[in-house]
C-alpha positions as CSV (number, residue, x, y, z in Angstrom):
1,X,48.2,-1.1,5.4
2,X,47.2,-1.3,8.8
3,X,46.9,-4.7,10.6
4,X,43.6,-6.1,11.9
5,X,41.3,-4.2,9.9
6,X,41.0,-5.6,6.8
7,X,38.7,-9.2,6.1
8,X,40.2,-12.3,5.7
9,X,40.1,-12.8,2.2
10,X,39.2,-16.7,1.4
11,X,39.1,-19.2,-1.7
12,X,35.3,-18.9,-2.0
13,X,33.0,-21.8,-3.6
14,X,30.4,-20.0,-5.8
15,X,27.9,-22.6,-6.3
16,X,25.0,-21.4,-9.4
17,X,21.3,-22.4,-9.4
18,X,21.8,-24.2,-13.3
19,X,24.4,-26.7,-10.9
20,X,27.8,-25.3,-12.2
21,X,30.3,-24.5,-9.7
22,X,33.6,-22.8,-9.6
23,X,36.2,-21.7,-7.0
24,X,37.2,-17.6,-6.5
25,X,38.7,-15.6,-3.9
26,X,36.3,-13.6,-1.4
27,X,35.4,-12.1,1.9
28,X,32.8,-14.9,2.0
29,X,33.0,-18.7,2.2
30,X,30.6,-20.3,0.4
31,X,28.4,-18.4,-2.5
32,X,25.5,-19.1,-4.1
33,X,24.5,-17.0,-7.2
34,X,21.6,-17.2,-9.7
35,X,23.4,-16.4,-13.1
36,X,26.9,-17.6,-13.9
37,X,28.9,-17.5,-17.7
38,X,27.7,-21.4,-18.1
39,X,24.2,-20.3,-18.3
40,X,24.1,-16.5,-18.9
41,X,22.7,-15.9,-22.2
42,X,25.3,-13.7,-23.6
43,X,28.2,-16.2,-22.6
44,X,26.3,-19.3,-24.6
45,X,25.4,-17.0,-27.6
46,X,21.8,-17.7,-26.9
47,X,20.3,-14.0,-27.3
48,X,17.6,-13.0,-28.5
49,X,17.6,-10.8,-30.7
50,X,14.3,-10.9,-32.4
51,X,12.6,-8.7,-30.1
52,X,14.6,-5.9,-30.6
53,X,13.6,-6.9,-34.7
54,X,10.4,-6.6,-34.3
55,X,10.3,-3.0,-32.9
56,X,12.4,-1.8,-35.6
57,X,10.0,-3.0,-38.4
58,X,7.2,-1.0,-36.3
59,X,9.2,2.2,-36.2
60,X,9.5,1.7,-39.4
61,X,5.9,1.1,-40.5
62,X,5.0,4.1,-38.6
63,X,7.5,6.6,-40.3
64,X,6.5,5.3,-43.9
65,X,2.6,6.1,-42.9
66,X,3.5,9.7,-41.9
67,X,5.8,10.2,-44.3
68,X,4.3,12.3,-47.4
69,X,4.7,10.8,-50.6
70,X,6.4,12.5,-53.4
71,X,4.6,13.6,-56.8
C-alpha cells in the first residue's frame, strides 16, 4: 500500500435515535444513525407480516371469481 493516502481508520461511537449505542471501527468519529439491530424490526422479531396476508387472500378472491366452475 502506499503511505499517506489512505484515511485514518478510528474506533467510531455509533450513537442510534432509539438511545442505544455501540462502538465500531470507521473513517468517521462519532456516528449517529436512525435504525440499529436493538430496534430494527427484523432483529426483535417484530414484523409484520399481516399485510403481506391480507393481499394474498385478495389474489385469491379474485382468481376464484374468474375462475369457471366445473359441471
Amino acid at each position: 500500500m502506499k503511505p499517506k493516502i489512505h484515511p485514518r481508520w478510528n474506533v467510531t461511537n455509533v450513537t442510534c435515535s432509539c438511545g442505544s449505542t455501540f462502538q465500531t471501527g470507521s473513517t468517521q468519529k462519532n456516528l449517529r444513525v436512525e435504525i440499529c439491530s436493538a430496534c430494527h424490526p427484523f432483529y426483535t422479531g417484530k414484523q409484520k407480516a399481516s399485510a403481506a396476508h391480507g393481499q394474498v387472500e385478495k389474489f385469491n378472491q379474485r382468481l376464484n371469481k374468474k375462475a369457471p366452475t366445473k359441471s
